[in-house]
C-alpha positions as protocol buffer text, in pm:
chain_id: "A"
residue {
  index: 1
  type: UNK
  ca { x: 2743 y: 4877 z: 677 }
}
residue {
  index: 2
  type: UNK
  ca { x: 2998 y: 4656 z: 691 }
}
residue {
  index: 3
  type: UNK
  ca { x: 3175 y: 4386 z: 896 }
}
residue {
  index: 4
  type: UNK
  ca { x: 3503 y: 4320 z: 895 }
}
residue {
  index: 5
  type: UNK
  ca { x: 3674 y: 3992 z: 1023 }
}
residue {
  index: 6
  type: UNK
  ca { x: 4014 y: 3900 z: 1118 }
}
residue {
  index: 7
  type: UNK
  ca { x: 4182 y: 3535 z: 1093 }
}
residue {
  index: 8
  type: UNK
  ca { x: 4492 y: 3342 z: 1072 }
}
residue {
  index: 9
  type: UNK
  ca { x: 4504 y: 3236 z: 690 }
}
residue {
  index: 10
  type: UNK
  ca { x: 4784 y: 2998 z: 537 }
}
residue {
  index: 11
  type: UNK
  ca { x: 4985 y: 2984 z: 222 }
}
residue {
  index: 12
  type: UNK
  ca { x: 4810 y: 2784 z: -67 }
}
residue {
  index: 13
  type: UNK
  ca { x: 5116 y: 2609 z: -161 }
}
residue {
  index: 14
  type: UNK
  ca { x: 5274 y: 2599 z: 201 }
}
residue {
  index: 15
  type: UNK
  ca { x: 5038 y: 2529 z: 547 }
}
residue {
  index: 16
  type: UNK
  ca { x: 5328 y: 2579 z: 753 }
}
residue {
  index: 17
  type: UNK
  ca { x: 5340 y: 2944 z: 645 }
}
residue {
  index: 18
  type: UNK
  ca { x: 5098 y: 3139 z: 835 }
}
residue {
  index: 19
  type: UNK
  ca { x: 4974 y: 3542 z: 854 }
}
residue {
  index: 20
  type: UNK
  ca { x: 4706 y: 3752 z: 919 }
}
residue {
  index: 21
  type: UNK
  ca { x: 4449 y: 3860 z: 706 }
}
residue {
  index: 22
  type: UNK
  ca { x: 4095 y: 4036 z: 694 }
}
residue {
  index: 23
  type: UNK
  ca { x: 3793 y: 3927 z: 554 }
}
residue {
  index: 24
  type: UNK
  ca { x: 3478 y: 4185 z: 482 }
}
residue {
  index: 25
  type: UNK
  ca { x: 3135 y: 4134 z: 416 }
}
residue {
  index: 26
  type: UNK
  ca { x: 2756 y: 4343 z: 378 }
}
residue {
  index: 27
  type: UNK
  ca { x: 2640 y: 4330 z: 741 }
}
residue {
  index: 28
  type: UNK
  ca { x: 2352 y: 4137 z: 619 }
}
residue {
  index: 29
  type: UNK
  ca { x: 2122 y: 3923 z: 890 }
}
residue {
  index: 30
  type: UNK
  ca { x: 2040 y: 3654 z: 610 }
}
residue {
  index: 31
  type: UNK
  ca { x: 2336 y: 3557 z: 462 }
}
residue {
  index: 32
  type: UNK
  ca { x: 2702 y: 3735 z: 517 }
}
residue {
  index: 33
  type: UNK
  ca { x: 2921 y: 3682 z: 177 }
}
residue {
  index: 34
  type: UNK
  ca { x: 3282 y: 3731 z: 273 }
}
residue {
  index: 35
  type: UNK
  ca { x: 3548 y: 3859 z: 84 }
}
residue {
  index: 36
  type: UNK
  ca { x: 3893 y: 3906 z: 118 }
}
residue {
  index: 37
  type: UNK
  ca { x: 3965 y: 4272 z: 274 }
}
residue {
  index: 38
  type: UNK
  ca { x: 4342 y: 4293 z: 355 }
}
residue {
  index: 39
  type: UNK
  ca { x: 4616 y: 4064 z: 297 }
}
residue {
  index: 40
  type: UNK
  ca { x: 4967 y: 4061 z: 270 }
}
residue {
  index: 41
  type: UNK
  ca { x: 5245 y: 3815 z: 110 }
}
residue {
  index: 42
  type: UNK
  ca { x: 5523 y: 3822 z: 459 }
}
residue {
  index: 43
  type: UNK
  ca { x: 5425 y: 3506 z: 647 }
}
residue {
  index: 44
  type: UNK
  ca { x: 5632 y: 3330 z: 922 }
}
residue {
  index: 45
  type: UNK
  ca { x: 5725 y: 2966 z: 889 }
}
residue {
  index: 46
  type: UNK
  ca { x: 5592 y: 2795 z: 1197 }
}
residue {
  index: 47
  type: UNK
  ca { x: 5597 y: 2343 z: 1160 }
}
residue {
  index: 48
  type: UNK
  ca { x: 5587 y: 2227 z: 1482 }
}
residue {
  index: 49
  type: UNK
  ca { x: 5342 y: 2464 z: 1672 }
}
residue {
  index: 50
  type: UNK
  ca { x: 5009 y: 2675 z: 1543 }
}
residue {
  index: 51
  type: UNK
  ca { x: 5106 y: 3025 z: 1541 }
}
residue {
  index: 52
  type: UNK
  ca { x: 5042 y: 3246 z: 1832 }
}
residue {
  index: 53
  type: UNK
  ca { x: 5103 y: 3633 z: 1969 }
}
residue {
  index: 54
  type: UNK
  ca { x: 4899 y: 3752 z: 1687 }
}
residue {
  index: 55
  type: UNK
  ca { x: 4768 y: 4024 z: 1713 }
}
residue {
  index: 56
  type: UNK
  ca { x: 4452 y: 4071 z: 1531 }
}
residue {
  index: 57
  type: UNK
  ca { x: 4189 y: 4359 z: 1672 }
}
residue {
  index: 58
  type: UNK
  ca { x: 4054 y: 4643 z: 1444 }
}
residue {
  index: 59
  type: UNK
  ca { x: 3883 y: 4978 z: 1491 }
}
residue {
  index: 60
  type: UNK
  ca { x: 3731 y: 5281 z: 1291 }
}
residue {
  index: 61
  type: UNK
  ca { x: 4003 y: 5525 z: 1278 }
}
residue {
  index: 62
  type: UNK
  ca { x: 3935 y: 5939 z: 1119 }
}
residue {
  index: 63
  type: UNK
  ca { x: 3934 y: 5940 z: 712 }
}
residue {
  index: 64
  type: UNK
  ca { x: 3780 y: 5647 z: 659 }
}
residue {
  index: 65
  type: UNK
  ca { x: 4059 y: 5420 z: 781 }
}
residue {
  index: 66
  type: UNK
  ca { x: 4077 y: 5121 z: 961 }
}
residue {
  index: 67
  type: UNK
  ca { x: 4334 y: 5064 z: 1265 }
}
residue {
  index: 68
  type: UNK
  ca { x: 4494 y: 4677 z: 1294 }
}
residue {
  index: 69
  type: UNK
  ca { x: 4725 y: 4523 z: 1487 }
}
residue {
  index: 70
  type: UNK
  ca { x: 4942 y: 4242 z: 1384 }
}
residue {
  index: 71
  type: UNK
  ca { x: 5137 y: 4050 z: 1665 }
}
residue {
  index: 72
  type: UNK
  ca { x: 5515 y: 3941 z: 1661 }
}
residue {
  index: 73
  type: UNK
  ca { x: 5393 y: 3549 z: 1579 }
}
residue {
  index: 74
  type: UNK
  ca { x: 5667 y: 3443 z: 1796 }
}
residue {
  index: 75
  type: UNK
  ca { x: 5944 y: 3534 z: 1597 }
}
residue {
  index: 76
  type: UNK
  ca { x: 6052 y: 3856 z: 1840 }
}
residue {
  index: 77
  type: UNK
  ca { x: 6274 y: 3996 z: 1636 }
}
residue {
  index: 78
  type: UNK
  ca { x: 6062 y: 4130 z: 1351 }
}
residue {
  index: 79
  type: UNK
  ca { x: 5899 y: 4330 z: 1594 }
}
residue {
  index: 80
  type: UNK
  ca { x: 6171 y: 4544 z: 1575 }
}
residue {
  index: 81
  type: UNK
  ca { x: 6248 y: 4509 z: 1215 }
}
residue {
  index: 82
  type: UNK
  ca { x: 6123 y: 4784 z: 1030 }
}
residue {
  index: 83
  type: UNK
  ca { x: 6119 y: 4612 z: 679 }
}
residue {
  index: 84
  type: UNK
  ca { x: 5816 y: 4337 z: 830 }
}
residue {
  index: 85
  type: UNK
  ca { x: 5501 y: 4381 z: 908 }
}
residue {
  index: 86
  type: UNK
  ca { x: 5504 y: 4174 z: 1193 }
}
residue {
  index: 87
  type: UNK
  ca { x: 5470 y: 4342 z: 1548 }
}
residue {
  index: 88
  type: UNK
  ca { x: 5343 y: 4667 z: 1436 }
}
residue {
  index: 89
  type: UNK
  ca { x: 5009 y: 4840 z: 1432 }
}
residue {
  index: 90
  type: UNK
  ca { x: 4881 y: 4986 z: 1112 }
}
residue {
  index: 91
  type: UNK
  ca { x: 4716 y: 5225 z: 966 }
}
residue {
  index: 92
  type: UNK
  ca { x: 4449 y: 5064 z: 641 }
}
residue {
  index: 93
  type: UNK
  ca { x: 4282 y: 5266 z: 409 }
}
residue {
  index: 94
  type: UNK
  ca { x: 3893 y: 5127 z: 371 }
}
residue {
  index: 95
  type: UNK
  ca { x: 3885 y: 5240 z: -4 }
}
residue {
  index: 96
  type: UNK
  ca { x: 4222 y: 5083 z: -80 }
}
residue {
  index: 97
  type: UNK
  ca { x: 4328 y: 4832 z: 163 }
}
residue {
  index: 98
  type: UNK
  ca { x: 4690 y: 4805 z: -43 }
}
residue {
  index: 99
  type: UNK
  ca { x: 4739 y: 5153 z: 97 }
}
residue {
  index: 100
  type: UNK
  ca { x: 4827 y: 5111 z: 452 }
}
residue {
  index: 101
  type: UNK
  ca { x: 5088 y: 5254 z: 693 }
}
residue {
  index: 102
  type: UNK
  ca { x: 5249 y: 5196 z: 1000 }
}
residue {
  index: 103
  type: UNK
  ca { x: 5140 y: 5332 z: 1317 }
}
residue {
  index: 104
  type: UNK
  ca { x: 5410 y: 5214 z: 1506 }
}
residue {
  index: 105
  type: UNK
  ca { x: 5645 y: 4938 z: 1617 }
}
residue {
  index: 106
  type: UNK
  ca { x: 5789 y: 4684 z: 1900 }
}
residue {
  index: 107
  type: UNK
  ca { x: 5481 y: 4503 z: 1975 }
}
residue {
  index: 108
  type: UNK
  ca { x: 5424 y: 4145 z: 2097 }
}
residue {
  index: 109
  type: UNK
  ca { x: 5092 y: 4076 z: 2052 }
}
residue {
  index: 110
  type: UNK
  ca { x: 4836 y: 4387 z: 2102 }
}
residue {
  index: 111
  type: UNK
  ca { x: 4455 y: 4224 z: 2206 }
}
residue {
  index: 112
  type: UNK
  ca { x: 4307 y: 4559 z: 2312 }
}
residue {
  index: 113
  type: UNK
  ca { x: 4281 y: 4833 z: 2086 }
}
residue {
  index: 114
  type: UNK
  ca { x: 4070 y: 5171 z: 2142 }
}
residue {
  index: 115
  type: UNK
  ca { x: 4028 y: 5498 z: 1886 }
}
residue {
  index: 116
  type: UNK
  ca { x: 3940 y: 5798 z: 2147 }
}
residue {
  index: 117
  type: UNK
  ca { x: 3810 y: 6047 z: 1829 }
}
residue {
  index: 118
  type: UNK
  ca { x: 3686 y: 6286 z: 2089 }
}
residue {
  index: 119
  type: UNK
  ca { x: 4023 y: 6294 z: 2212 }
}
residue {
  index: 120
  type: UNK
  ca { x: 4213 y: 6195 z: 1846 }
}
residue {
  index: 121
  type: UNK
  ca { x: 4439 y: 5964 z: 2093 }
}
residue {
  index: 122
  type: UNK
  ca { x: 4526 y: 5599 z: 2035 }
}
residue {
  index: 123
  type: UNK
  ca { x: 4527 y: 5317 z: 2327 }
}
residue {
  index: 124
  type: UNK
  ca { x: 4635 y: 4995 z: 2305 }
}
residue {
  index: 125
  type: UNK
  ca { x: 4652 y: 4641 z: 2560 }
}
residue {
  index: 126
  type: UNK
  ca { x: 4926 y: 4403 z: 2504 }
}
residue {
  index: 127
  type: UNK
  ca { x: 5018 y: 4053 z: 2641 }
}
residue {
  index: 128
  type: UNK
  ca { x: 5384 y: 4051 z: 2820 }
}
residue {
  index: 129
  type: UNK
  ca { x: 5574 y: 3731 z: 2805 }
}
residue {
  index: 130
  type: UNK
  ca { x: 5544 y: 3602 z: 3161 }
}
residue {
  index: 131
  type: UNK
  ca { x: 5432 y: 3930 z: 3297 }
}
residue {
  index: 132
  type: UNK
  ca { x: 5473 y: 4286 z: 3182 }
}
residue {
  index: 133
  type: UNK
  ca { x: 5082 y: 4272 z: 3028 }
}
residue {
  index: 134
  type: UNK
  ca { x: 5095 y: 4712 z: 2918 }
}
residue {
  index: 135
  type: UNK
  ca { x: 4864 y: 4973 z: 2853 }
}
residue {
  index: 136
  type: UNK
  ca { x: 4970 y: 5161 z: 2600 }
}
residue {
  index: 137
  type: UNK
  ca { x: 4890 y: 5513 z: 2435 }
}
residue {
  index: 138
  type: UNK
  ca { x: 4993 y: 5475 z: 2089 }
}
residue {
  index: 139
  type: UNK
  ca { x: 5145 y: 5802 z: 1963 }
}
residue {
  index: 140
  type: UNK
  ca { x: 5223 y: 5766 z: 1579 }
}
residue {
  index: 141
  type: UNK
  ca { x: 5586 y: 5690 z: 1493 }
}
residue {
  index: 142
  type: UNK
  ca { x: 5639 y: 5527 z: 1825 }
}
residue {
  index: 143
  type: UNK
  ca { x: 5876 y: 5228 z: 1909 }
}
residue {
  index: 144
  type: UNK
  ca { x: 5684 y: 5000 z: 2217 }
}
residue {
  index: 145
  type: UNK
  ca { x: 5993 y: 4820 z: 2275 }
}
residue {
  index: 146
  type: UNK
  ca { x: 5951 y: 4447 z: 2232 }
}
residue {
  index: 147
  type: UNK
  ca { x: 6203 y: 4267 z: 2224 }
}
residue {
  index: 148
  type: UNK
  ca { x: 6409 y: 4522 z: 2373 }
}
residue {
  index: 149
  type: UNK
  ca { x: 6239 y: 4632 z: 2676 }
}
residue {
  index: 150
  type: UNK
  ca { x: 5944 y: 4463 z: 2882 }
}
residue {
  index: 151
  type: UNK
  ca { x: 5858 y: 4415 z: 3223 }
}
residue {
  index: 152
  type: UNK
  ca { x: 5775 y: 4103 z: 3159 }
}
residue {
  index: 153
  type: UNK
  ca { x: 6070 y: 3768 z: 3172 }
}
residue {
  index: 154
  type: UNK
  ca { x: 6077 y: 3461 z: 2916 }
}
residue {
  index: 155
  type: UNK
  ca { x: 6089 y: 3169 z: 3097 }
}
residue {
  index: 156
  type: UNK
  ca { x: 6297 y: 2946 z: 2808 }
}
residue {
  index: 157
  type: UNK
  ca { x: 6645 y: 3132 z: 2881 }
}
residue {
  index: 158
  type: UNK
  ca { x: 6749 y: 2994 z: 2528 }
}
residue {
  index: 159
  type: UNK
  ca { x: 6478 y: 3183 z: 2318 }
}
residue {
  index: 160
  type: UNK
  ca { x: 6748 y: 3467 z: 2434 }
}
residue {
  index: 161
  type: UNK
  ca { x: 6996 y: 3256 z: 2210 }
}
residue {
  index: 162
  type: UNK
  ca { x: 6829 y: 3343 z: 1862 }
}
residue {
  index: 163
  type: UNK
  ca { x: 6898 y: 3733 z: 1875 }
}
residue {
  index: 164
  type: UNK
  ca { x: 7087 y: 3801 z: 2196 }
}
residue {
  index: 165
  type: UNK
  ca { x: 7191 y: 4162 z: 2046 }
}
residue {
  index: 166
  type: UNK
  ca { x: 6779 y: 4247 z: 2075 }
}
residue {
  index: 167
  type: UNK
  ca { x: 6592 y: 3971 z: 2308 }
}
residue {
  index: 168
  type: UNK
  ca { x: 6765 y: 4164 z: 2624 }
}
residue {
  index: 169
  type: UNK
  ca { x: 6409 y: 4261 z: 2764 }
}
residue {
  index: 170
  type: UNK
  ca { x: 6550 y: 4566 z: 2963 }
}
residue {
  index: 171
  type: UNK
  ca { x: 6299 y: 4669 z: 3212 }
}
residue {
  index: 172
  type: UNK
  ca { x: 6297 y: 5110 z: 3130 }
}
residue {
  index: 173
  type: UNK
  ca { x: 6138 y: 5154 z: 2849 }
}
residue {
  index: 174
  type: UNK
  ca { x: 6231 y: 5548 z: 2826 }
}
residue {
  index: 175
  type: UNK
  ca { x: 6567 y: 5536 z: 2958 }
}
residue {
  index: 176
  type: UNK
  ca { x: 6659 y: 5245 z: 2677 }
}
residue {
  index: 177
  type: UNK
  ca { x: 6471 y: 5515 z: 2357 }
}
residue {
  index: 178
  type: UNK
  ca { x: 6087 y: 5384 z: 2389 }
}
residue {
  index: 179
  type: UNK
  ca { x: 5793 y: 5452 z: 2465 }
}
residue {
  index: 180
  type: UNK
  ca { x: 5725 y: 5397 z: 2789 }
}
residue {
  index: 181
  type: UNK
  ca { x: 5358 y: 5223 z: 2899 }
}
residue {
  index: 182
  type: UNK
  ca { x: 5057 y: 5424 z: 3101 }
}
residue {
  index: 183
  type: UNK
  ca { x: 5040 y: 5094 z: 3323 }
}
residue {
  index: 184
  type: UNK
  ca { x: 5204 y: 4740 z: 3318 }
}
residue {
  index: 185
  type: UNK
  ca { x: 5114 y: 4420 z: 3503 }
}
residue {
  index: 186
  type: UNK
  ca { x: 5379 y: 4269 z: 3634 }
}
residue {
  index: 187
  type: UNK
  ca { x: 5205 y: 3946 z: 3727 }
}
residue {
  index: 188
  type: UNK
  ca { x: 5013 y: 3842 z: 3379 }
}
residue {
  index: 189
  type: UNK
  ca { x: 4657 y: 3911 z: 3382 }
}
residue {
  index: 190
  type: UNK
  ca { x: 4604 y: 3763 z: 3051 }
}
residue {
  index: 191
  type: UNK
  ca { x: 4510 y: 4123 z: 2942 }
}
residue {
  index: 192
  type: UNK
  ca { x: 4222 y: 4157 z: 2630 }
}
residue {
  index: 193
  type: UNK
  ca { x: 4042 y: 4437 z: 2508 }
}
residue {
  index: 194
  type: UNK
  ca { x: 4051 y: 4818 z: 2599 }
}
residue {
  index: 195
  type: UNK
  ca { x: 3771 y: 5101 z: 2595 }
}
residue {
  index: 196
  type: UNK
  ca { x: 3737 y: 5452 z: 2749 }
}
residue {
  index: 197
  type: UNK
  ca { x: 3505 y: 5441 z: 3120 }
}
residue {
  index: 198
  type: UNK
  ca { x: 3216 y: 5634 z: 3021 }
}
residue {
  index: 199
  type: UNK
  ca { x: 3082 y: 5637 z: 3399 }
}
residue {
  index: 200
  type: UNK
  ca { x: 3366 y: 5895 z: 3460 }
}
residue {
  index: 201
  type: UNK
  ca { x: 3373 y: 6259 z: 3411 }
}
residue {
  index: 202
  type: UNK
  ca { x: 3713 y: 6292 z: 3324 }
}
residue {
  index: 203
  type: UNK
  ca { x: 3761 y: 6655 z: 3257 }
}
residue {
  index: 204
  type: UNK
  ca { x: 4067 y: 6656 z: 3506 }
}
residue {
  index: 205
  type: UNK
  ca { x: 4219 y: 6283 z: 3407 }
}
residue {
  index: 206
  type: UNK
  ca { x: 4150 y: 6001 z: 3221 }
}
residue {
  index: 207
  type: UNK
  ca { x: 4012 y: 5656 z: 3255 }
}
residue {
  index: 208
  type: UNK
  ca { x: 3998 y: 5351 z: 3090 }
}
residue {
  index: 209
  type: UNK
  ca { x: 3866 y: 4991 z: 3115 }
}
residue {
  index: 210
  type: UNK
  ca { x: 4076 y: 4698 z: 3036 }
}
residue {
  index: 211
  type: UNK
  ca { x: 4007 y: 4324 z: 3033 }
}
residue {
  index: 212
  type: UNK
  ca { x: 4147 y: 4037 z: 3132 }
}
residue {
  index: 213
  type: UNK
  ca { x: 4111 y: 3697 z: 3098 }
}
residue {
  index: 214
  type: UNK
  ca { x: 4353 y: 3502 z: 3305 }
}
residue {
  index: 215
  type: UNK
  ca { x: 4285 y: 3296 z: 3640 }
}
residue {
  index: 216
  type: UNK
  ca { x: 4091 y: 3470 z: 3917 }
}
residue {
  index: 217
  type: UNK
  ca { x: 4400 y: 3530 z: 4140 }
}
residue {
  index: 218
  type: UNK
  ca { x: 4556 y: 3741 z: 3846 }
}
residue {
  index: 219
  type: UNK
  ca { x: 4264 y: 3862 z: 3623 }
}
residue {
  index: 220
  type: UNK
  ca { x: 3898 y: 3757 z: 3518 }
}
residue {
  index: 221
  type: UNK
  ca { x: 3851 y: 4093 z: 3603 }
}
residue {
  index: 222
  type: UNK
  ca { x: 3785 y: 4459 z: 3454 }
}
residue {
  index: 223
  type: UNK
  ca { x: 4075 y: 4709 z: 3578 }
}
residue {
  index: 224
  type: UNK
  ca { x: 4002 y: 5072 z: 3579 }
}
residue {
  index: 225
  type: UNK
  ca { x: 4306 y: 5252 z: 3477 }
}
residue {
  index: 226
  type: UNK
  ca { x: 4302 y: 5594 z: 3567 }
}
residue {
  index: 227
  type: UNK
  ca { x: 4586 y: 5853 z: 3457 }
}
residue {
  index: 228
  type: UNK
  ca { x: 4658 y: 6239 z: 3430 }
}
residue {
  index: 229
  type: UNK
  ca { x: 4707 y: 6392 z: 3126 }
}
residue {
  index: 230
  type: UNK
  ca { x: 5092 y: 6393 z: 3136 }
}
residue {
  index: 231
  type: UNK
  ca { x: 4991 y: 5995 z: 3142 }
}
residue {
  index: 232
  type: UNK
  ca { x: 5126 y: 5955 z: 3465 }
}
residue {
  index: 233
  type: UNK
  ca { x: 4922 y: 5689 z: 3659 }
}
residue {
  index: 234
  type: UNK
  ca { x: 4657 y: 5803 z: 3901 }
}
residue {
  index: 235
  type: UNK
  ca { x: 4553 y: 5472 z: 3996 }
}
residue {
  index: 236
  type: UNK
  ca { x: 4437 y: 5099 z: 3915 }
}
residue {
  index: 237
  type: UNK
  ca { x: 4087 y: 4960 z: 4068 }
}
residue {
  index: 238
  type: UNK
  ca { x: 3964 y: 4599 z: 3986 }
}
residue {
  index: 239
  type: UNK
  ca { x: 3675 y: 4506 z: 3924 }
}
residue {
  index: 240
  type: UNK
  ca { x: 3636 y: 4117 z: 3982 }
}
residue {
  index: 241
  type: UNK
  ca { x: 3423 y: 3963 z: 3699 }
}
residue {
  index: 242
  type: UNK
  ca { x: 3489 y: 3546 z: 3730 }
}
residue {
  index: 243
  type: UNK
  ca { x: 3506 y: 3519 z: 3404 }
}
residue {
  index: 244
  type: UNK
  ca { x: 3754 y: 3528 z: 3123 }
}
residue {
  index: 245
  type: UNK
  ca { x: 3634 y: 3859 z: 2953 }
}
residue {
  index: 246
  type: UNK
  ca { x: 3734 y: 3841 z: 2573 }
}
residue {
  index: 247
  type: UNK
  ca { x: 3587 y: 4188 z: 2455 }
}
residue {
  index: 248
  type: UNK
  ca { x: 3409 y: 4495 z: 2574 }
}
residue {
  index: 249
  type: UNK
  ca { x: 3125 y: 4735 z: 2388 }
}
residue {
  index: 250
  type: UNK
  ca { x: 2979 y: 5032 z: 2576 }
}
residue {
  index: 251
  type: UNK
  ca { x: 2592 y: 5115 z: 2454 }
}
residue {
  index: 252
  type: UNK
  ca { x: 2560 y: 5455 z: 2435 }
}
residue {
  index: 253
  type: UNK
  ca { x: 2170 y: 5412 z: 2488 }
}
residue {
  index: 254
  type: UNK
  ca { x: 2160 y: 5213 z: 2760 }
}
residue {
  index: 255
  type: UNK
  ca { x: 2458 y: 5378 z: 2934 }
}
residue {
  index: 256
  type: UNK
  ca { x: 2641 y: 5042 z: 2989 }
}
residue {
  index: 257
  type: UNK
  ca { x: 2852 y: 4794 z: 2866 }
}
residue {
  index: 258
  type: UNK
  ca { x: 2826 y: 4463 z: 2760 }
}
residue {
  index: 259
  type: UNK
  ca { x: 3082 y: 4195 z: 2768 }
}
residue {
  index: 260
  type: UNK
  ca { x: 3168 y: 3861 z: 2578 }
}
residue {
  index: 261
  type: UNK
  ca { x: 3237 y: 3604 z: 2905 }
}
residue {
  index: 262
  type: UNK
  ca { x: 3460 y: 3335 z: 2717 }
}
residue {
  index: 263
  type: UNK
  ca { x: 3378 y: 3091 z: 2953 }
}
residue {
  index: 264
  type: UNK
  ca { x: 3105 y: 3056 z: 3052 }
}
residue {
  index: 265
  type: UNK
  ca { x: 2958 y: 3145 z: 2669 }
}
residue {
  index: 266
  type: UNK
  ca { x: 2729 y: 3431 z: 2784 }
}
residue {
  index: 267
  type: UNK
  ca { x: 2717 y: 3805 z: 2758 }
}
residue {
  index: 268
  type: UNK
  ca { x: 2721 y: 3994 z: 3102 }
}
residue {
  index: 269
  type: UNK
  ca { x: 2637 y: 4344 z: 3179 }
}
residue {
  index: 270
  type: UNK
  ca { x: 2851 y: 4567 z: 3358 }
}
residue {
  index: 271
  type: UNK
  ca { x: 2643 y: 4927 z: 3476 }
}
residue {
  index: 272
  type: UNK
  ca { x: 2693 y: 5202 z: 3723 }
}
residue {
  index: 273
  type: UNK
  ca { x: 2481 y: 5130 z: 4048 }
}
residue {
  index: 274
  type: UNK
  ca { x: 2405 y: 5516 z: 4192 }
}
């Protein structure tokens, strides 16, 4: 078995030009020897500021491949561009990590990310700018929209200045050629990591869990996301955890879930009371 390990790495020759890269080591309990897994020669040049909106969550996807998502790093644009790697989601093949594909395109910075395989359906959470946090089925192909379209508004009106032509963050997503979200927030909820509600039966919808890990007015909470299969929303329950909640595991055994509480440094538990 093995674990794999994303992080921000740096140019040898040049600190100031960062990426995203994956490490991978035998899941071994006495010593863990990392290697280099997946890494790529793009980088964007960031000197006053460490790099953020990146991305960075994996999961097991059919054939033996592995499902990442790599942020916009700030730049915007090259979440649109479809010559970078920047702001998409992609596809890696375990056996030959230099194969890889895209998945799709117009992200910001994607911290929840979910493989249904009973389902073969893709869902993703994504941070908004100041607001406009989405939930996201990812259909292969598709274009999310970012910069174009969010719900979400930039508070530095002259980050519009660097690509007015594609920062115009229209608020339709279908009516402007995208894809449009299950579920956006318009108040930022600081949104993290994504996985299917296994308390549900949900032969006649769907539901998911998502994360948060904002302030208590606006997350440090679970929200239950339920939708039909058209992906129309049902409805949005909370469920108040007062905690920021980085990630989210269901045990199948155990029928519950466990949760990473950022912080307070503990692991919490999160079961259905009958």
């Amino acid at each position: 078995k093995d674990m794999f390990v994303s992080l921000i790495t740096f140019d040898k020759k040049d600190s100031s030009c960062h990426k995203i890269s994956i490490i991978k080591s035998n899941l071994n309990i006495n010593k863990l020897n990392f290697e280099i897994f997946f890494e790529f020669d793009e980088c964007v040049i960031i000197k006053e500021t460490p790099s953020s909106q990146n991305g960075g969550r994996m999961v097991d996807y059919k054939d033996n491949k592995l499902l990442f998502t790599i942020g916009d790093f700030s730049t915007f644009v090259r979440a649109q561009d479809k010559g970078s790697i920047y702001g998409k989601i992609i596809e890696i093949d375990k056996d030959n990590p230099k194969n890889f594909n895209f998945i799709s395109l117009g992200h910001r910075n994607q911290q929840g990310l979910y493989y249904d395989s009973d389902k073969n359906k893709i869902y993703s959470a994504e941070h908004g700018p100041e607001g406009g946090d989405e939930f996201n089925q990812i259909i292969p192909g598709g274009n999310y929209g970012w910069p174009v379209a969010s719900y979400g508004k930039i508070g530095d009106e002259n980050l519009r200045k660097i690509n007015p032509d594609m920062i115009k963050l229209l608020n339709s997503h279908e009516k402007n050629g995208f894809v449009e979200p299950i579920k956006y927030f318009e108040t930022s909820i600081g949104i993290s990591e994504t996985i299917k509600n296994y308390f549900e039966n949900q032969n006649d919808y769907n539901s998911y869990f998502v994360t948060s890990m904002k302030n208590k007015e606006d997350g440090h909470s679970i929200y239950e996301i339920k939708f039909d299969k058209n992906n129309k929303l049902i409805s949005t329950d909370r469920i108040l955890i007062d905690d920021r909640i980085r990630d989210i595991l269901y045990i199948k055994e155990k029928d519950y879930y466990l949760l990473m509480l950022e912080s307070s440094y503990s692991i919490g538990v999160l079961r259905e009371i009958n």
